[in-house]
C-alpha positions in Angstrom: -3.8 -22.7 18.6 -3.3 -26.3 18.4 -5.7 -28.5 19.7 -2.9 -30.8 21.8 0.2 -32.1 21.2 0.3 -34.7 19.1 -1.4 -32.4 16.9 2.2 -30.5 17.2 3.8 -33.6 16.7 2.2 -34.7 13.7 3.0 -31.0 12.4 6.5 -31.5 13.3 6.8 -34.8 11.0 5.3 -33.3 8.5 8.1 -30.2 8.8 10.8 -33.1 9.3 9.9 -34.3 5.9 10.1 -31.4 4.2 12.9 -29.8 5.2 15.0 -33.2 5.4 15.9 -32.6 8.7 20.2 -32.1 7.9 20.7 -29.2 10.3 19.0 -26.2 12.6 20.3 -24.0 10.4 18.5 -25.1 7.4 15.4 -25.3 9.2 16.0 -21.9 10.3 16.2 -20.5 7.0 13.4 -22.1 5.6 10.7 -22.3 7.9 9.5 -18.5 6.8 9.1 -20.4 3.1 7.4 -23.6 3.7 5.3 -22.2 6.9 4.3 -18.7 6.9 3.2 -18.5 2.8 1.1 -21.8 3.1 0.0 -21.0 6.7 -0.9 -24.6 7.0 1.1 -27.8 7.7 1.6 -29.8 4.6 -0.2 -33.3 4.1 1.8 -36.6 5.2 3.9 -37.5 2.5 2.6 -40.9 0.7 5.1 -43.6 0.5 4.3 -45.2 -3.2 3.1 -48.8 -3.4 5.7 -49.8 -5.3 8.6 -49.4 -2.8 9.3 -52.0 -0.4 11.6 -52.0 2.8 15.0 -53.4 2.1 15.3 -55.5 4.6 17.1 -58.2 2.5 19.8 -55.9 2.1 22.8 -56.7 4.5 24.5 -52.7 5.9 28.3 -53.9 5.3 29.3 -51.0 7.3 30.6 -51.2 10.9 27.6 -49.7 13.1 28.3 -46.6 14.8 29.0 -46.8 18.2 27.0 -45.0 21.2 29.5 -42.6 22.9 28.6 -40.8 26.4 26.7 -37.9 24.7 25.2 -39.7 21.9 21.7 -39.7 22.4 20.7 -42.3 19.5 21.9 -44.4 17.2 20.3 -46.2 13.7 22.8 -47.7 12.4 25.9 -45.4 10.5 23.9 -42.2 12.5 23.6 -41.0 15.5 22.5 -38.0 17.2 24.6 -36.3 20.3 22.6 -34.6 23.0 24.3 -30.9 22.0 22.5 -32.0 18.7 19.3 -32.6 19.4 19.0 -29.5 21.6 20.2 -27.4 19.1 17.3 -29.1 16.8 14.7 -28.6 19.2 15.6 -24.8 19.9 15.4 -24.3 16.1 12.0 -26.1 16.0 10.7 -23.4 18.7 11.4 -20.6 16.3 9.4 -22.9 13.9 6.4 -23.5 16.3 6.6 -21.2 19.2 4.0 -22.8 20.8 5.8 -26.5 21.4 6.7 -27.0 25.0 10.4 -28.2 24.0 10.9 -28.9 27.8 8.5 -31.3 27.8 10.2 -35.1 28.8 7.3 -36.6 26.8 7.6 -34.4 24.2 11.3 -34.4 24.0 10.3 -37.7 23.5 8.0 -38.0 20.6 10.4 -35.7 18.8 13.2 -38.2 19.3 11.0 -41.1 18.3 10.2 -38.9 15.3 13.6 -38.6 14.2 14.6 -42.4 14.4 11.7 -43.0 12.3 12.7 -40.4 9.8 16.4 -42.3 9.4 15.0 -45.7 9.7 13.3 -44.1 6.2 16.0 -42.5 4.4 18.2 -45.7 5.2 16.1 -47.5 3.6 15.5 -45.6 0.9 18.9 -45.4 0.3 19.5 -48.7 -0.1 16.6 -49.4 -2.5 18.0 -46.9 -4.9 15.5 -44.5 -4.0 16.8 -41.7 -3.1 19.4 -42.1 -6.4 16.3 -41.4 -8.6 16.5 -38.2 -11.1 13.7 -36.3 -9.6 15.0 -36.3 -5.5 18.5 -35.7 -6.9 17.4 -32.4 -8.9 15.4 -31.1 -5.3 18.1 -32.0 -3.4 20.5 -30.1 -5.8 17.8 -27.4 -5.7 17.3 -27.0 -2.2 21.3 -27.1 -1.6 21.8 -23.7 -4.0 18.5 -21.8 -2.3 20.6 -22.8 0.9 23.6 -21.5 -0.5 22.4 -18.5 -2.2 20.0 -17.2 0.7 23.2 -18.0 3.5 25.5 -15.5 1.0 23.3 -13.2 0.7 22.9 -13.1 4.3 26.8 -12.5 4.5 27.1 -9.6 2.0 24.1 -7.9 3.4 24.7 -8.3 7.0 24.2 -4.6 8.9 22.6 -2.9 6.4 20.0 -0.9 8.3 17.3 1.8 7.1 17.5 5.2 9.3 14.9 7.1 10.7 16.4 9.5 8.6 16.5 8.2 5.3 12.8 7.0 5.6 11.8 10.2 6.8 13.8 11.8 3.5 12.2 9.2 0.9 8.8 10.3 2.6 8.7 14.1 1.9 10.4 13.5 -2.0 7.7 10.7 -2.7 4.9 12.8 -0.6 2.4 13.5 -3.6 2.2 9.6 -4.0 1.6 8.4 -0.4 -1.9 9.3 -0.5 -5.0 7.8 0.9 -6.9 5.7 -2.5 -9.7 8.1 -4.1 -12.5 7.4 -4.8 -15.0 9.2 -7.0 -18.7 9.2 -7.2 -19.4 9.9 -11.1 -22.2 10.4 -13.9 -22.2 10.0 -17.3 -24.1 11.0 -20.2 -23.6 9.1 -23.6 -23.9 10.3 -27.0 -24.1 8.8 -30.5 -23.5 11.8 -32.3 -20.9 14.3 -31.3 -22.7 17.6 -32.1 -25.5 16.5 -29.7 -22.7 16.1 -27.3 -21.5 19.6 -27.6 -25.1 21.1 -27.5 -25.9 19.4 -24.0 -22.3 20.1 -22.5 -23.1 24.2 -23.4 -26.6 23.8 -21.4 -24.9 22.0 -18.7 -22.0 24.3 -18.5 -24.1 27.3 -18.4 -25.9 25.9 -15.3 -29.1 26.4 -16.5 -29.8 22.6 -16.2 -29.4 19.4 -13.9 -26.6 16.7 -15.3 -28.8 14.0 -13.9 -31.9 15.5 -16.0 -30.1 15.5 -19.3 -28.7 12.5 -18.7 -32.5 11.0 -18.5 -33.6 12.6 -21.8 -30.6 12.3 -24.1 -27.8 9.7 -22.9 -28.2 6.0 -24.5 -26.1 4.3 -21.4 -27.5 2.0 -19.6 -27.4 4.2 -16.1 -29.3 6.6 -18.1 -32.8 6.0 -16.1 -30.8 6.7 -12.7 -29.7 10.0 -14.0 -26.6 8.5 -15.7 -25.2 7.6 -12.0 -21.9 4.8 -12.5 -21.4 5.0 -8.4 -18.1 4.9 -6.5 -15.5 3.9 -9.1 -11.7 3.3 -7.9 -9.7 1.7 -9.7 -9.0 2.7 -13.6 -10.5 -0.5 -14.3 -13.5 0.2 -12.9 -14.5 3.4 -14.8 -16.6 3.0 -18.4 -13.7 3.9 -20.3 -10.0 4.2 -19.8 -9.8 7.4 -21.9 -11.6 9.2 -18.6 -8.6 8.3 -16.7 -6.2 11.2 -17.5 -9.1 14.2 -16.8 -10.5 12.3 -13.9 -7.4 13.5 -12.1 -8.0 17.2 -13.0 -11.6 17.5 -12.0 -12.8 18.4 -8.6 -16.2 17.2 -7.1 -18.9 19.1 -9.3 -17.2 19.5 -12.1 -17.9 18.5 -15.7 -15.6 17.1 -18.4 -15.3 18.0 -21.6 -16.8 15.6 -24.6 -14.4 12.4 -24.2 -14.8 10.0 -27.4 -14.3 6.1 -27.1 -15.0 3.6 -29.7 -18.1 5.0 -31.5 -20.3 7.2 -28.9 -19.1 10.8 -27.2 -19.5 10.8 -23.4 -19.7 13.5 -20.8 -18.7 13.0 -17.2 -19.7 15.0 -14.0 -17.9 14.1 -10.6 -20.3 14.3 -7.7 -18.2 13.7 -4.9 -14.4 12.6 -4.2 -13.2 11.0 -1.2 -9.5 10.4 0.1 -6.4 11.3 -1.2 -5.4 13.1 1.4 -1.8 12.5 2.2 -0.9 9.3 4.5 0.7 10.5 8.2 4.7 9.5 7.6 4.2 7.6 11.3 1.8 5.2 9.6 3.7 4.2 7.0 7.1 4.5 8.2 7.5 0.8 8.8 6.7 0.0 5.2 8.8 2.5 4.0 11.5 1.2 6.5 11.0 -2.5 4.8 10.5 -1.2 1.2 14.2 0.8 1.9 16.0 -2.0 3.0 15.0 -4.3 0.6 16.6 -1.8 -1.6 19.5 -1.7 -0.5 19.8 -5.5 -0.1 19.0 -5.7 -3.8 21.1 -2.9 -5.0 24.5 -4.6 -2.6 23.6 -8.1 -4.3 23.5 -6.7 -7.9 26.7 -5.0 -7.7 28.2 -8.3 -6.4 27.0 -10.1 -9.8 28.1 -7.9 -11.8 31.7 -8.3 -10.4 31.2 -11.6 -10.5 30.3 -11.5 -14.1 33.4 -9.2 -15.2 35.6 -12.5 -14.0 33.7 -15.2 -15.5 32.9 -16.3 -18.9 29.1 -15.8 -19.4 27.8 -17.2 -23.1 23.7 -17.3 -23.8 23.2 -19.0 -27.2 19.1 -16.6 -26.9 18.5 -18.3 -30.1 17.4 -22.0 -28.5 14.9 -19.6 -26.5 13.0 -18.7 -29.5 
């Protein structure tokens, strides 16, 4: 929560800059990229030293003039009322918290925007906003605009049924398991015969794994019975080629001699937790989103590749070398 509202407001600036402020649409459409994967408002932007206002310059054009819904004027723009309404309902979507019905509020938002033009006028006519780098964002920002409204268009009612999640569910089943996680030992060898000789003593069951892996292994772990703990991930186990038979043993089992690099190593697994198969109600909203997504991608791609039948596509690859 905010602490109070000029702490929105200031947010709200900050938002103004960013997005340029040229329509609710567009803020809209990107408020889910600049807000929710910073989840912070950005920093006041810094106007450099070296520009100064243009006052000097004379506006040759005629100045707008105020009708009986404009709401403001600065200069060449103006703002109806069925404008700024439209700006501050797309601003709620943006901070849900903002009382837009707020007279004082209403407001500050108002003042915000004249300040905002009073800005870009200027800038405008000190050749600012002409400059390479704002021309390339601006060009930038109006194809992501482009791009993300099309693909709106072409994708507009596809849907993911109950069915169809339900379907990819019980094909994919065997791989929408709870993680596992084993608890393991290890004994390490430097000579391979040795290896063999203490996995037929262990294998007989004549013996404790923890025992031999006191007296003969040369790991490290070797003084707490050759215990490596709960291990996870593949990268978490003491050697990758344990990855493949770790998936065929069951708690108190024993692998065979596994070699890596220049020792022999034999693995018991103590204990194994999850893996147990996910309830298709807990996941079905991922699987729901996952689907879609799909689909979305699968309806764009075919639309390129129409495209691309039509048009004259040439990639000279050998500048990317």
């Amino acid at each position: 929560m905010l602490k109070n509202k000029r702490d929105m407001t200031n947010i709200l600036f900050c938002l103004f800059l960013l997005l340029g402020i040229t329509g609710c649409d567009q803020i809209r459409q990107m408020k889910d990229y600049f807000v929710k994967p910073h989840e912070k408002a950005a920093e006041p932007v810094a106007v450099p030293q070296a520009v100064q206002p243009s006052a000097g310059v004379v506006e040759k054009k005629t100045e707008a003039k105020m009708g009986p819904d404009t709401l403001a004027k600065v200069g060449q723009w103006t703002m109806t009322i069925g404008e700024f309404e439209d700006r501050l309902s797309a601003l709620k979507e943006v901070a849900p918290d903002f009382d837009i019905g707020n007279p004082q509020n209403k407001k500050d938002i108002l003042e915000e925007l004249i300040r905002q033009e009073l800005l870009v006028q200027d800038a405008e006519k000190s050749g600012l906003a002409s400059q390479k780098d704002i021309q390339g964002a601006i060009e930038e920002f109006r194809r992501t605009l482009i791009i993300r409204q099309l693909a709106q268009q072409l994708t507009e009612g596809v849907e993911v049924t109950d069915e169809e999640a339900k379907d990819f569910y019980e094909r994919n089943q065997q791989s929408i398991v709870e993680p596992t996680d084993w608890h393991l030992r290890e004994i390490a060898f430097s000579d391979q015969l040795k290896a063999n000789e203490v996995l037929t003593e262990i294998l007989k069951g004549t013996t404790d794994f923890a025992e031999m892996a006191k007296t003969y292994s040369t790991s490290p772990s070797a003084p707490n019975g050759g215990d490596l703990g709960w291990v996870r991930n593949v990268e978490e186990l003491p050697f990758p080629e344990l990855a493949q038979p770790l998936l065929t043993l069951k708690a108190g089992e024993v692998s065979g001699v596994l070699k890596h690099e220049d020792k022999y190593y034999i693995v018991k697994v103590e204990e194994i937790k999850g893996g147990e198969a996910i309830p298709f109600e807990k996941v079905k909203d991922q699987i729901t989103s996952n689907q879609l997504l799909r689909k979305q991608q699968e309806i764009l791609i075919n639309y390129i590749n129409k495209l691309r039948e039509g048009v004259s596509v040439e990639v000279n690859e050998s500048l990317l070398k």
